[in-house]
C-alpha positions in Angstrom: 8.9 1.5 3.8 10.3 3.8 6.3 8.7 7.0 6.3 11.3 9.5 6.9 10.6 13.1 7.9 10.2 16.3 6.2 8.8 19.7 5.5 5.5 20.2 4.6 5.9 21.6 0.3 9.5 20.3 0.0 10.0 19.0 -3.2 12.5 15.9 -2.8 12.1 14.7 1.2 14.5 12.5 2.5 11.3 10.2 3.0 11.1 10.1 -1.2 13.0 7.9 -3.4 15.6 9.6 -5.6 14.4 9.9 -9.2 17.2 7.0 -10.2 15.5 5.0 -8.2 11.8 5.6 -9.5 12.7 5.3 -13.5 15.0 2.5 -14.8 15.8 0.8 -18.4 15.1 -3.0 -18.2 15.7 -6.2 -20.5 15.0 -9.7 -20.7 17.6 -10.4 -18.3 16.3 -8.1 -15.6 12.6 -7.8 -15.9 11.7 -10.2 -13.5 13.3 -8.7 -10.8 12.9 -4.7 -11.8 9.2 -5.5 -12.8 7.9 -8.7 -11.1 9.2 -8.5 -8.1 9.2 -5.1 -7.0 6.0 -4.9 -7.8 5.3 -7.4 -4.9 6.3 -3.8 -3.0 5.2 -1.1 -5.0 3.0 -1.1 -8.3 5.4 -1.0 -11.6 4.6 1.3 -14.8 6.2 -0.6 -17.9 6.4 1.6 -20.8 7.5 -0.3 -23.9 9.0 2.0 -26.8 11.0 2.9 -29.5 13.6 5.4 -30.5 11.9 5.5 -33.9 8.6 5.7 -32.3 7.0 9.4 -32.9 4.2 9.0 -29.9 6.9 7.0 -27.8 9.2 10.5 -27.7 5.7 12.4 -26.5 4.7 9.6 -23.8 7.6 8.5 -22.2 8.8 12.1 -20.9 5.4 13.1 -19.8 5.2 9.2 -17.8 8.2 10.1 -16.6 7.6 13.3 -15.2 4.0 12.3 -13.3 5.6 9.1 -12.3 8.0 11.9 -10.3 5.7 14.1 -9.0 4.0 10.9 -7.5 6.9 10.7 -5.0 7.5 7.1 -4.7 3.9 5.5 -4.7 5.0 4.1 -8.4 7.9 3.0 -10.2 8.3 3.2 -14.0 10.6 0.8 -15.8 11.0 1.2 -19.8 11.8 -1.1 -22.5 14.0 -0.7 -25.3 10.9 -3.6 -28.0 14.0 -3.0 -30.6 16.1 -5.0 -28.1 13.9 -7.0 -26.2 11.5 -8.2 -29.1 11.3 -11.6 -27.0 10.0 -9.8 -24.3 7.9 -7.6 -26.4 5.9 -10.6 -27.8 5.8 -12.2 -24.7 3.7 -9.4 -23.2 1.6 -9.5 -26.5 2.9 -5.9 -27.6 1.5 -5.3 -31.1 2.2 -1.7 -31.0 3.9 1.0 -29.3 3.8 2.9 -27.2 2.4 0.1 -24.7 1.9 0.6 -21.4 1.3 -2.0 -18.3 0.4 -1.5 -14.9 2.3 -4.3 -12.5 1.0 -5.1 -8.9 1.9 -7.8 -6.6 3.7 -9.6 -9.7 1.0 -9.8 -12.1 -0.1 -6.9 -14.4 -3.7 -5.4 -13.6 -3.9 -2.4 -16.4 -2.4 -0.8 -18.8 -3.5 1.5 -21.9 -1.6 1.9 -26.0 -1.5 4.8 -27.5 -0.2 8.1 -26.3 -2.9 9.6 -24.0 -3.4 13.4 -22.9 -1.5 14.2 -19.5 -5.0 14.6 -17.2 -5.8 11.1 -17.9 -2.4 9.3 -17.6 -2.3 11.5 -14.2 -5.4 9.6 -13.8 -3.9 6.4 -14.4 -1.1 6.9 -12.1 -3.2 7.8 -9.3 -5.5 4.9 -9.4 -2.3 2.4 -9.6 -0.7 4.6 -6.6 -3.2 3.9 -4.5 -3.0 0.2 -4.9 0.2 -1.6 -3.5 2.7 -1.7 -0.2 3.4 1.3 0.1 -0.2 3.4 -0.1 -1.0 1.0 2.8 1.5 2.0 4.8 1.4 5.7 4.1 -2.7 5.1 5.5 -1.4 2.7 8.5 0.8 5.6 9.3 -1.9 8.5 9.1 -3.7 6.4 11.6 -1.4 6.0 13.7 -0.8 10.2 13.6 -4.6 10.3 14.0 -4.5 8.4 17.2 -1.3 10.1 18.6 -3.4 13.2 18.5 -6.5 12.4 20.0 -4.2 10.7 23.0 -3.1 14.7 23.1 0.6 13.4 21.9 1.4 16.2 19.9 4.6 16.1 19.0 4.5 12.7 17.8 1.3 12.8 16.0 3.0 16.0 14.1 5.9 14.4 13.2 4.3 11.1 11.6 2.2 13.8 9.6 5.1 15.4 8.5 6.8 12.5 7.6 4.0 11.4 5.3 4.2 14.3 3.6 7.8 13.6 2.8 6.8 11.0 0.7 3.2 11.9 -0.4 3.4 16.2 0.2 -0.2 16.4 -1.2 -1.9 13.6 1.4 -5.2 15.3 2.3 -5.3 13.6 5.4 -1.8 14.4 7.1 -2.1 17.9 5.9 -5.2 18.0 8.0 -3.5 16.1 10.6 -0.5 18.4 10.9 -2.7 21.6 11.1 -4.9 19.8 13.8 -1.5 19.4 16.1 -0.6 22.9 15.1 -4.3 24.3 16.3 -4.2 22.2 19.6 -0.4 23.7 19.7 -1.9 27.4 19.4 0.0 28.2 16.7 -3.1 29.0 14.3 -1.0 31.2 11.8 1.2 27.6 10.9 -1.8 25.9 10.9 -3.2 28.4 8.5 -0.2 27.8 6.1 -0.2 24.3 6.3 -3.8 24.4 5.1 -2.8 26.6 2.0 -0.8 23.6 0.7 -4.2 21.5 0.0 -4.7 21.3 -4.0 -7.8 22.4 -5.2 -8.9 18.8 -6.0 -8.9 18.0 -2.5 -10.3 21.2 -0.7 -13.8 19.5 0.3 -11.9 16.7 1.3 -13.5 15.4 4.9 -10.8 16.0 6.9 -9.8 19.2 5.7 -12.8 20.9 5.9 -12.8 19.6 9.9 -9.0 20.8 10.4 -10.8 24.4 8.5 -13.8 24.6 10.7 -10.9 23.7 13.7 -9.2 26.5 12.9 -12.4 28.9 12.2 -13.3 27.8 16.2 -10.3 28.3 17.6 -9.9 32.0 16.5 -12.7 32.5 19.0 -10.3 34.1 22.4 -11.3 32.5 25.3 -12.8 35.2 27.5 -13.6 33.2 31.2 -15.4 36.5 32.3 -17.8 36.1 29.1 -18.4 32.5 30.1 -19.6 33.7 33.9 -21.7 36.4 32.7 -23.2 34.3 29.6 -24.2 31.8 32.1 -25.6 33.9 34.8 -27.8 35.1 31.7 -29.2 31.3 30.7 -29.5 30.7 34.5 -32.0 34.0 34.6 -33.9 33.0 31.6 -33.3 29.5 30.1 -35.3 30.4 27.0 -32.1 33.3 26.2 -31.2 31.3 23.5 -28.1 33.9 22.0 -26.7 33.7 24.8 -27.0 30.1 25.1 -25.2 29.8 21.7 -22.8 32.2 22.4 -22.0 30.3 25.6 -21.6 27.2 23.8 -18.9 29.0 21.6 -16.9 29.7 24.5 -16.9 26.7 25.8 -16.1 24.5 23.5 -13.1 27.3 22.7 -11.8 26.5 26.1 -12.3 23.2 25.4 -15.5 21.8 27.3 -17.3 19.8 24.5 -19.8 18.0 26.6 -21.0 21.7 28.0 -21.1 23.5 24.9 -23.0 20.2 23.1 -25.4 20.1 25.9 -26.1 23.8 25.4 -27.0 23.3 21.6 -29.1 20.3 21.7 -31.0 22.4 24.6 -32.0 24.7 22.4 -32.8 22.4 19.6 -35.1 20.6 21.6 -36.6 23.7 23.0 -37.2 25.8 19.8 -35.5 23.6 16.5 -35.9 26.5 14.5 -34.9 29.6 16.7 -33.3 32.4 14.3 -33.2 29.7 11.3 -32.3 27.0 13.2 -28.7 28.3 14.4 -28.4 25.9 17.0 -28.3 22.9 14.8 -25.8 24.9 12.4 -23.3 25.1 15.1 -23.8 22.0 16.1 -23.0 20.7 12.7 -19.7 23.1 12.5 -18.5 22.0 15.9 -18.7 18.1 14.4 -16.8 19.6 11.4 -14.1 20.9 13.7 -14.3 17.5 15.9 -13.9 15.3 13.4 -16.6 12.5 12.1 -14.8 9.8 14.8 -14.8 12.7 17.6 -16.6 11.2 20.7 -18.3 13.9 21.1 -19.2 13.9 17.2 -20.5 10.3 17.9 -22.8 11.4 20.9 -23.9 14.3 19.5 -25.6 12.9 16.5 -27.1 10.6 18.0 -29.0 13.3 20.6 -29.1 15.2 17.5 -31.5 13.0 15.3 -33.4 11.7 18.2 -34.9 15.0 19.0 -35.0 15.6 15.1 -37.0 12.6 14.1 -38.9 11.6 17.6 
């Protein structure tokens, strides 16, 4: 699959396969290669019906229609059992509507009866994630991970925004993209990248990291602050706001190791100075770093050895 770019929200990216191409009528003749083998690439929905069939005219539009809004991760293929009753029995069909689930050739679920929309959305998110193509969406958003933390912005937010051609609700390259955005200074973007997480995703990992990003990097840099914050600690090392507040401004302008050091000073000194602020920061600068952040890393470790020594 090549993942081709596109706006974040667009409803068809070029990266997305045209709805022909998602939903097809099959037959004996054909199955094996609409069913079996694309399903070596992507997983397969088979829906077998009727035109006769009551449920049938209730689940096949609504299949239809989530199999859509999946952009590509499925494909649904639908058989006619009043002319493919050979087929029908094959697959042990004993009544319709019937549904199977194909991946890599062989079929893994499946479910008869008409079902209400949540859980069939259910069902097609569960297959989605399984197959060729919901690996290579995650190879990508590594790869837009790493192009980002090698400062490559440009690249990292274009493998983001390619991803969300073909998946525009991916919790991950939404996060990603706003991340590039932040570290581009363009917070109000970022800010309306973040609106297009679904609710069922808000307390994902990485978007509550790109959030707290955000959240830290409203804080101006002030470099005259910074001097007179630190001519404060180096009067009296046990000024612990303004040891916080320093720590703030560095790690706005971007020194981590400074701004960590700071924290866990304070932590070790006094744990639970003005309900233990220091530690809260700390674990709102790891949100905004990210959990594989180096500085994450190292400062968890400080953090629960002074904890628990």
């Amino acid at each position: 699959m090549e993942i081709s770019p596109t706006a974040p929200g667009s409803t068809n990216g070029a990266g997305a396969p045209p709805p022909g191409a998602l939903i097809k009528d099959s037959d004996t003749r054909t199955f094996m290669a609409d069913v079996v083998e694309t399903s070596r690439k992507v997983p397969v929905i088979v829906d077998f019906w009727a035109p006769w069939c009551g449920p049938c005219k209730q689940l096949g539009p609504m299949l239809e229609k989530l199999v859509k809004q999946a952009n590509g991760k499925v494909r649904m293929v639908k058989v006619n059992v009043d002319e493919n009753q050979q087929l029908a029995a094959q697959m042990r069909v004993q009544s319709i509507p019937a549904v199977f689930a194909f991946v890599d050739g062989q079929p893994v679920d499946g479910f008869m009866g008409a079902l209400p929309e949540s859980q069939i959305k259910q069902f097609i998110d569960r297959l989605g994630s399984q197959g060729g193509m919901a690996e290579e969406i995650e190879a990508a958003v590594t790869a837009g991970r790493e192009a980002l933390a090698q400062n490559n912005l440009a690249e990292a937010a274009q493998i983001f925004a390619q991803i969300l051609g073909v998946d525009r609700e991916h919790a991950g390259a939404i996060a990603g993209l706003a991340k590039c955005q932040i570290a581009g200074g363009d917070l109000e973007q970022a800010k309306a990248t973040l609106a297009l997480v679904p609710p069922a995703k808000a307390n994902d990992a990485e978007v509550i990291s790109a959030k707290a990003a955000l959240e830290l990097a409203a804080t101006p840099v002030d470099h005259s602050e910074i001097a007179n914050l630190t001519r404060a600690i180096e009067a009296n090392a046990d000024d612990h706001q303004s040891r916080l507040d320093l720590a703030v401004a560095l790690n706005a302008a971007g020194n981590k190791q400074e701004a960590l050091d700071h924290l866990l000073h304070i932590v070790r000194r006094k744990r639970d100075w003005n309900e233990e602020a220091a530690r809260k920061q700390l674990v709102k600068f790891f949100e905004a770093w990210g959990p594989k952040d180096e500085f994450t890393l190292l400062g968890r470790r400080k953090l629960s050895s002074i904890l628990f020594s």
